[in-house]
C-alpha positions in Angstrom: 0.0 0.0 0.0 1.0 3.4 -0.5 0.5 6.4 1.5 0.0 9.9 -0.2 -0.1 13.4 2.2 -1.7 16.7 -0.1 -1.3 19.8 1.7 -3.4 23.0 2.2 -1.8 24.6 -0.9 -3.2 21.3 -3.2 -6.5 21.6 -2.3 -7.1 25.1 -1.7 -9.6 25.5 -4.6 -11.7 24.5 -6.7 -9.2 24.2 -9.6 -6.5 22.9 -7.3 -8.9 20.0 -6.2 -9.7 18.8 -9.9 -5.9 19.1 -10.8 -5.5 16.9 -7.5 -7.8 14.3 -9.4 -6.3 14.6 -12.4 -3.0 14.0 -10.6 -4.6 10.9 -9.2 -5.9 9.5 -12.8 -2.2 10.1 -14.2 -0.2 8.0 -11.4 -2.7 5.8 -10.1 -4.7 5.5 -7.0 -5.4 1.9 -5.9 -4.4 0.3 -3.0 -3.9 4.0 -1.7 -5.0 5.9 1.7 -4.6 9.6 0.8 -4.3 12.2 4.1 -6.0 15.7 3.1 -5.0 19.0 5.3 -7.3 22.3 5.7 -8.2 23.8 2.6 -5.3 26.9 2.2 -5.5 28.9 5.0 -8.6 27.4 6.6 -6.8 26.7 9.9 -5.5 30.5 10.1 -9.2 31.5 9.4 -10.5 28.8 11.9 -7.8 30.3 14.2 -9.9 33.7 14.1 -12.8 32.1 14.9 -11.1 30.8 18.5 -9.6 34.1 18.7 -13.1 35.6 18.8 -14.6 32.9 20.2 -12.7 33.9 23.9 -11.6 38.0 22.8 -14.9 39.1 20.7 -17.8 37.6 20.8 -19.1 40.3 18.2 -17.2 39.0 15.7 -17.5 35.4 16.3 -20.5 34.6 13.8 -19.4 36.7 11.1 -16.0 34.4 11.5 -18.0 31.1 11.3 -19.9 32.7 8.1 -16.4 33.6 6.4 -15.3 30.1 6.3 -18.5 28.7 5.8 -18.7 31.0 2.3 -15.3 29.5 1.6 -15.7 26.1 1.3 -19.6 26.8 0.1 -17.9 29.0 -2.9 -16.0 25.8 -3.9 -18.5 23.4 -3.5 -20.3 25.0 -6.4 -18.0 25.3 -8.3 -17.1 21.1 -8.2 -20.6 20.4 -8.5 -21.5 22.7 -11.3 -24.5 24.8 -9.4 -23.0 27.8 -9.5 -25.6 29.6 -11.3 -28.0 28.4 -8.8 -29.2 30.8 -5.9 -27.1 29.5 -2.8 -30.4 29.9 -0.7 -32.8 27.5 -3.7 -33.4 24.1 -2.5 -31.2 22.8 -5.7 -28.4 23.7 -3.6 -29.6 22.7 0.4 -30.5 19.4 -1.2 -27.7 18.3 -2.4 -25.3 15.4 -0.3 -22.3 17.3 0.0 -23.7 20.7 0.9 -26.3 19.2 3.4 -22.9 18.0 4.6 -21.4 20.8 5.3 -24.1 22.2 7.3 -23.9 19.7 8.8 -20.6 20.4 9.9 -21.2 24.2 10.4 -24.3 23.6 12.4 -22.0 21.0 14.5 -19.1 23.7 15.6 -22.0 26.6 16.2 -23.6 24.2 18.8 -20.2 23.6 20.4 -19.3 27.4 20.7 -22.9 27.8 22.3 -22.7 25.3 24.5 -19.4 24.6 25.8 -17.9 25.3 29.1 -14.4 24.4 29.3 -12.0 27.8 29.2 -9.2 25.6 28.1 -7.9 27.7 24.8 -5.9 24.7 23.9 -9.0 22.7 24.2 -11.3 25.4 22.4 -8.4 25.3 19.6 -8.7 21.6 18.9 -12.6 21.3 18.4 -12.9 24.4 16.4 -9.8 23.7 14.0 -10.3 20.0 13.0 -13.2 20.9 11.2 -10.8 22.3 8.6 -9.7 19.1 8.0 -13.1 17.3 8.1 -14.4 19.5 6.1 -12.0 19.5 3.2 -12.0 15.3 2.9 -15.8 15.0 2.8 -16.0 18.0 -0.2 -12.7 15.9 -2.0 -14.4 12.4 -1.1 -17.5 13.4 -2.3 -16.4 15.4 -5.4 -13.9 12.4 -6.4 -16.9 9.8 -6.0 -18.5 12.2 -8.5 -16.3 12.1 -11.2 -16.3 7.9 -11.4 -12.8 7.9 -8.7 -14.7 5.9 -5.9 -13.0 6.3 -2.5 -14.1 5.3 1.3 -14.2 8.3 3.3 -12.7 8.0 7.2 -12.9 9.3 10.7 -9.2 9.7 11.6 -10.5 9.9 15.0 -11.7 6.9 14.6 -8.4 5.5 14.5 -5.5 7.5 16.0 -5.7 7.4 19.5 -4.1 10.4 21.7 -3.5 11.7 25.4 -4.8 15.0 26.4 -2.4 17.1 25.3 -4.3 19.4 23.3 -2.5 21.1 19.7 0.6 18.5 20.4 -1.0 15.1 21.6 1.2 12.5 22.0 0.0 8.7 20.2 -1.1 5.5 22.0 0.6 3.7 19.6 -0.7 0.2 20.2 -4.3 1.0 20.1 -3.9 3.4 17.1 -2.3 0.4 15.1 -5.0 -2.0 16.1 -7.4 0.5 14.5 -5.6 1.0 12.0 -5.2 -2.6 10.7 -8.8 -3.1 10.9 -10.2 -0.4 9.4 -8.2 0.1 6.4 -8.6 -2.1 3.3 -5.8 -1.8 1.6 -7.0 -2.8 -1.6 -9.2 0.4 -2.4 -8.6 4.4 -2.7 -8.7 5.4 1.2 -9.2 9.2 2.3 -8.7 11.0 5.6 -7.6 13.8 7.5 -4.8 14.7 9.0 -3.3 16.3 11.9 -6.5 15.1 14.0 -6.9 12.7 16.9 -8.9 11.4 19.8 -8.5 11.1 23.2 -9.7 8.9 25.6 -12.9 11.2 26.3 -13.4 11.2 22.0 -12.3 14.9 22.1 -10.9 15.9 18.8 -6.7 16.2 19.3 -4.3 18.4 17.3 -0.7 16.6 16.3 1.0 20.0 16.5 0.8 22.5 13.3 1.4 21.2 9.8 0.7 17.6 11.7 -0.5 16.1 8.5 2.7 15.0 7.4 3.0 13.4 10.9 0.0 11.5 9.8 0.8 10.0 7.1 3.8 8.4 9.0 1.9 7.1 11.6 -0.7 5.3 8.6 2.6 4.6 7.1 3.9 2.7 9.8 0.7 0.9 10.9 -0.1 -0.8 7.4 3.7 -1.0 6.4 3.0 1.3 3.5 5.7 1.0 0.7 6.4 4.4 0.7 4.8 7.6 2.0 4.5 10.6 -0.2 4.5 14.2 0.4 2.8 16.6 -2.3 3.9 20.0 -1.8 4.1 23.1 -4.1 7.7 23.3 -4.2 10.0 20.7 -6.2 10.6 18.7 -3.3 13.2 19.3 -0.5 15.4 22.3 -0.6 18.6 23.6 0.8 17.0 26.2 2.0 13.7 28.2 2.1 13.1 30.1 -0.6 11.5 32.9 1.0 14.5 34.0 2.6 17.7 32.9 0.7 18.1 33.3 -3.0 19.1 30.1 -5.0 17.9 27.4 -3.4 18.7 24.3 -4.4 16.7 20.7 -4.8 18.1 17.8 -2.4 17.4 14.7 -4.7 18.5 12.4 -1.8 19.1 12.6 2.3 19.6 10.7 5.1 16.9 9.8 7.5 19.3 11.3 10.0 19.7 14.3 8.5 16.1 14.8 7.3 15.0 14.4 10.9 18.2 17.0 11.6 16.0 19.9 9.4 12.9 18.9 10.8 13.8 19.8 13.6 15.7 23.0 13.8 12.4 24.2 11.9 12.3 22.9 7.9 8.9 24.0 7.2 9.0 21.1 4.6 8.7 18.5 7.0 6.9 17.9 10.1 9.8 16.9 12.9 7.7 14.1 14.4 7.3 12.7 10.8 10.5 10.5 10.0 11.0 8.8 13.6 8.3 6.0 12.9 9.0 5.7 9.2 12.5 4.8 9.7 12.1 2.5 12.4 10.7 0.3 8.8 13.0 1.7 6.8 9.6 3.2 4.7 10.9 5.8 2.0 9.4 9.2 2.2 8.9 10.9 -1.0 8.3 14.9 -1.2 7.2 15.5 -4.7 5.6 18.4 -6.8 1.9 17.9 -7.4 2.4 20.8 -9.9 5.1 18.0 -11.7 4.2 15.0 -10.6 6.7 13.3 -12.9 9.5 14.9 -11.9 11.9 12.9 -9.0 11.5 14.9 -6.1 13.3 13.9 -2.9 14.1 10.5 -1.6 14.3 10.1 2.3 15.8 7.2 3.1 18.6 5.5 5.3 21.6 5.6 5.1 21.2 7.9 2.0 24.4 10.1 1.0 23.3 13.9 0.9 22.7 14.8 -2.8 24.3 17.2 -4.0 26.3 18.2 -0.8 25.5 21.3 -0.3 25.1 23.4 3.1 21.6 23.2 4.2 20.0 26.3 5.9 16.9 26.9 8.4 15.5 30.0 9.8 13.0 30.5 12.7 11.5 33.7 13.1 9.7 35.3 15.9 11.8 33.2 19.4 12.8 34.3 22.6 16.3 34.9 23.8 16.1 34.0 27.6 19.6 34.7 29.7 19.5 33.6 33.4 22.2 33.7 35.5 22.5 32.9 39.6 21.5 35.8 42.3 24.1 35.2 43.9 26.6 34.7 41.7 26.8 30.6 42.5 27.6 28.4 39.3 25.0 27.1 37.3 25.1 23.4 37.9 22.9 20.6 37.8 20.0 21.3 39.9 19.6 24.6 38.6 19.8 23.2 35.0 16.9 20.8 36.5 14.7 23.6 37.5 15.2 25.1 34.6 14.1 21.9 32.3 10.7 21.4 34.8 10.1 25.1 34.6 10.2 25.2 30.8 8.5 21.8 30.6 5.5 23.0 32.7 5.3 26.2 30.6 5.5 24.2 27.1 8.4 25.7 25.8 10.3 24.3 23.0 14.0 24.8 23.2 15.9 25.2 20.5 19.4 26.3 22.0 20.9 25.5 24.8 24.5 27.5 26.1 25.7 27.7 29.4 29.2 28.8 31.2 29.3 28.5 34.9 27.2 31.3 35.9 25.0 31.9 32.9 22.3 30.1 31.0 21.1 31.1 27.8 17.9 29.3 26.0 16.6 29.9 22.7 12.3 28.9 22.7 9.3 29.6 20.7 6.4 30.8 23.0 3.8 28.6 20.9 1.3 28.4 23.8 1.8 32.2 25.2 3.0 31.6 28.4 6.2 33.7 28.2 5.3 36.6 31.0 4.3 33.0 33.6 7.9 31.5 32.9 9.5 34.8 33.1 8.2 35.5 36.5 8.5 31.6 37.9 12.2 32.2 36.4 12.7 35.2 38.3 12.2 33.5 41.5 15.6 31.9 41.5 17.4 33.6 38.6 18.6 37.4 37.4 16.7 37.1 34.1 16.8 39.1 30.8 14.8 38.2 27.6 14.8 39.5 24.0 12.1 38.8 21.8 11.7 39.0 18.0 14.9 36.7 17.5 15.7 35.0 14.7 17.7 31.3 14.9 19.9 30.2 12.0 20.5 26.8 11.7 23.4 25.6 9.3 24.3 22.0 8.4 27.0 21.1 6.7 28.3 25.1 6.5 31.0 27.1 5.2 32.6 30.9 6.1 31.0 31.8 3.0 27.6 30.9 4.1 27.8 32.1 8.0 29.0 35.5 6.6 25.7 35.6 4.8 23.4 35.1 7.6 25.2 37.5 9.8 25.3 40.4 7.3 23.3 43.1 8.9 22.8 41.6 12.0 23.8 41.3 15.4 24.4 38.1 16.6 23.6 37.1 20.3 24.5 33.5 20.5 26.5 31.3 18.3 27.3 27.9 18.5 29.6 26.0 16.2 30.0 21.6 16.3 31.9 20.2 13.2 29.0 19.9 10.8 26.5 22.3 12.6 26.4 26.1 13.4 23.7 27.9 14.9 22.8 31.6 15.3 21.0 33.5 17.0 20.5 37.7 15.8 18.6 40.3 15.4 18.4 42.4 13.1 19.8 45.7 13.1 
């Protein structure tokens, strides 16, 4: 079986969604499960929705209506009734729309009626529907044109803890449901970046979780390969938003893949490679814009092609310094309040450096709880924090390239290993 992954970009039209099924008639779609993200940038618009949802209440329906309009804009233009009247019963009768009031209809009675004040729990039942939403209109649309498909639950099969917008797997039960579920001899569809926990809550894998996804259905049915459609050409050197040039990997290392991921290579999720190379499964990032083209192979032991310095940037971190009261040295069980501090918090670290009386972290403040660590930090530590930093992350580097990234800047931290270098700067 074979595992293929379409991002928001890929589906974020009606156009996009018919090339998707032409892509699909060209290469071949049985014995295939096919993950589906948001349509474009219906989680940043379902994000709005949670913003108002707790900040403006005002605003909160004409939010719903925007999305709603979205996805209903598309809809008729797949099912050619777009010179119907939206309101006529032509249009309220058919499947796929009464569908999608369905859904709409579903998420108004949640915001009505629920009580939790959780923001990370509000998040995760309002953004899923992105996802559920996009599969049933692809399902639906692709059953229409003769490319018949079963449509699935993902919650009905990956199994998570609690932790809302980054749950963590129960692997074993997500496997069992996986193997029964799934017939692997027919065109599957779901979502991805969704979950369950043990409550049937929807879960979140983390943002851009999709990918992540299709690893873990890659895993549980030993899936041949796993593909990644994205809009670029496959994996690059470097993003090409902020560095001229960049150039297509045609192969890489699990190791190194995994390396990217996760100092921040927006082409790959970080959590995705880990259970893919435990089977040695081949992940494939392709074009769906040139589906023929190569792409890039993920595999082990793969040598880096070509070898060429690979750069990452993170925007928008937080430079945190700490150092003793009291002058003491930072040792081990200060480092250890540290860790439990930032692990309460939900900070991810990205650097770590440390002499004997200073301590200098690098973090993104996904969940907003920068000003509670600051002052828990504070307690114990003499504490200064810059925000608005950028981290550079260089594999493989040369002088050339650091003098590049620092041009124009002023670099706070730096950190240098034989085949890595890090930065962290501001700019000027």
């Amino acid at each position: 079986m074979q595992v293929f992954k379409f991002g928001g970009a890929s589906v974020k039209d009606a156009k996009a969604i018919k090339h998707l099924a032409s892509l699909l008639h060209q290469i071949g779609c049985q014995d295939t499960l096919i993950i589906v993200s948001a349509m474009g940038k219906t989680t940043n618009a379902l994000e709005v929705v949670v913003d108002n949802y707790f900040n403006n209440k005002a605003e909160l329906t004409n939010a719903i209506q925007e999305v709603k309009k979205y996805h209903l804009d598309i809809l008729m233009d797949l099912f050619d009734v777009h010179d119907f009247d939206r309101h006529s019963d032509q249009v309220a009768n058919h499947p796929s729309f009464k569908k999608l009031t369905v859904f709409f209809d579903e998420l108004s009675t949640f915001l009505k009626h629920n009580t939790a004040s959780d923001y990370n729990f509000v998040y995760d039942q309002v953004v899923g529907y992105g996802e559920l939403i996009s599969t049933t209109i692809i399902s639906d649309y692709l059953n229409y044109i003769g490319i018949q498909n079963k449509w699935h639950d993902v919650r009905h099969h990956i199994k998570t803890d609690y932790y809302y917008r980054n749950a963590r797997v129960d692997w074993a039960l997500t496997k069992s449901l996986i193997t029964l579920n799934i017939d692997p001899t027919v065109l599957n569809i779901t979502q991805g970046f969704l979950g369950c926990d043990p409550n049937n809550f929807t879960t979140t894998l983390g943002r851009e979780g999709s990918d992540y996804t299709a690893a873990i259905y890659g895993y549980c049915l030993n899936a041949k390969n796993v593909t990644i459609w994205k809009d670029v050409p496959g994996v690059l050197n470097a993003d090409p938003r902020y560095f001229k040039n960049a150039q297509l990997l045609n192969k890489i290392s699990y190791r190194e893949a995994m390396e990217l991921a996760f100092y921040g290579a927006s082409v790959i999720h970080p959590k995705t490679l880990q259970p893919l190379q435990k089977k040695e499964i081949p992940l494939l990032v392709k074009s769906f814009l040139n589906p023929e083209s190569a792409g890039t192979v993920i595999s082990k032991n793969a040598t880096l092609d070509p070898m060429v310095p690979c750069l990452i940037v993170k925007k928008g971190l937080v430079l945190i310094s700490l150092s003793s009261l009291d002058f003491s040295h930072i040792i081990e069980d200060n480092i250890s309040m540290i860790f439990n501090i930032l692990h309460t918090h939900k900070m991810k670290v990205s650097v770590i450096q440390n002499s004997a009386i200073s301590f200098s972290i690098c973090v993104d403040n996904l969940y907003n709880n920068l000003d509670k660590l600051l002052q828990d930090l504070k307690i114990k530590f003499k504490v200064s924090c810059k925000k608005n930093v950028s981290l550079y992350t260089i594999l493989h580097y040369n002088q050339d390239i650091i003098d590049q990234v620092e041009l124009g800047k002023t670099v706070l931290l730096k950190q240098l290993t034989p085949e890595t270098v890090q930065v962290v700067t501001h700019s000027n």
